[in-house]
N, C-alpha and C positions, 0 to 999 in steps of 0.2 A: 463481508459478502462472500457467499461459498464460490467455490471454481466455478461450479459445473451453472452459475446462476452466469456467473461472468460470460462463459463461454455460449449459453444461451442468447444472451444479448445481442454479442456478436455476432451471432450466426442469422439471427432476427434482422439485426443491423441492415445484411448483405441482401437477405432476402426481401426487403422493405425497397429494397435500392431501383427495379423498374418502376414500381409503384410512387416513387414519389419524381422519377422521371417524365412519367406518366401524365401527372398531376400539375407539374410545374409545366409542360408544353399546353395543354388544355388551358391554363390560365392565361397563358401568355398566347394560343390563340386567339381565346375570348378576348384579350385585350387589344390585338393585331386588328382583329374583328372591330372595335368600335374606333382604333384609331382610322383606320381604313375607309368608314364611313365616307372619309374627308375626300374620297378620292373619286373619280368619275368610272375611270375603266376599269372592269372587270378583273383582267387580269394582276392588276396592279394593284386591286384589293387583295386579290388570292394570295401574292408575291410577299404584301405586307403582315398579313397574317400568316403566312408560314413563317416568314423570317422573324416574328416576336415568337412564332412558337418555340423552335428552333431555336433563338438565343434564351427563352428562358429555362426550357427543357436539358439543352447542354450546359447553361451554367448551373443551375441544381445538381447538376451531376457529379461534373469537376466539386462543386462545395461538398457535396453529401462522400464522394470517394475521399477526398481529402480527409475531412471528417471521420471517415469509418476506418483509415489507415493510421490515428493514431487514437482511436478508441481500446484497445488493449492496453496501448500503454498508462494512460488513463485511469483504467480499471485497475490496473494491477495495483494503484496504492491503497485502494479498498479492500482486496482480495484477503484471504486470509491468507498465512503461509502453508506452505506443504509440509506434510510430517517430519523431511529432512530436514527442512530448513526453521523445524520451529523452535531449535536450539539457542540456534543465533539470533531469532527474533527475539524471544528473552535474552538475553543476554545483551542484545543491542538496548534494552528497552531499560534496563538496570542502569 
């Protein structure tokens, strides 16, 4: 895989990252929303549906950062070598 495809990814990666915070809170209101049904008062719907939004939206987040901080390292055993180092990759490889 060349660098500069690597380093695209990465950067996609990060940019991707409100969007699928985004995404994860909206599910997890939709879901707040039907579990909430169950409930009489108003406010207690509202309370329940933010708070599934909220925990599904911050956890996607913590997973997806987690994720995207050890996505370099990752990549790099796909990566081709740099010109410096393509000495020792033949040589490693003999």
């Amino acid at each position: 895989m060349p660098r500069w495809l690597a380093h695209l990814l990465v950067a996609v990666g990060w940019l991707l990252t409100p969007v699928l915070a985004w995404a994860a809170s909206y599910v997890g209101l939709w879901a707040g929303a039907l579990l909430a049904t169950r409930f009489t008062n108003p406010l207690t719907m509202l309370g329940v549906a933010g708070a599934a939004a909220a925990l599904c939206g911050f956890t996607s987040l913590a997973i997806w950062v987690r994720f995207m901080r050890r996505v370099p390292h990752l990549l790099s055993h796909h990566m081709a070598p740099r010109a410096s180092e393509e000495h020792r990759a033949v040589a490693a490889a003999d």
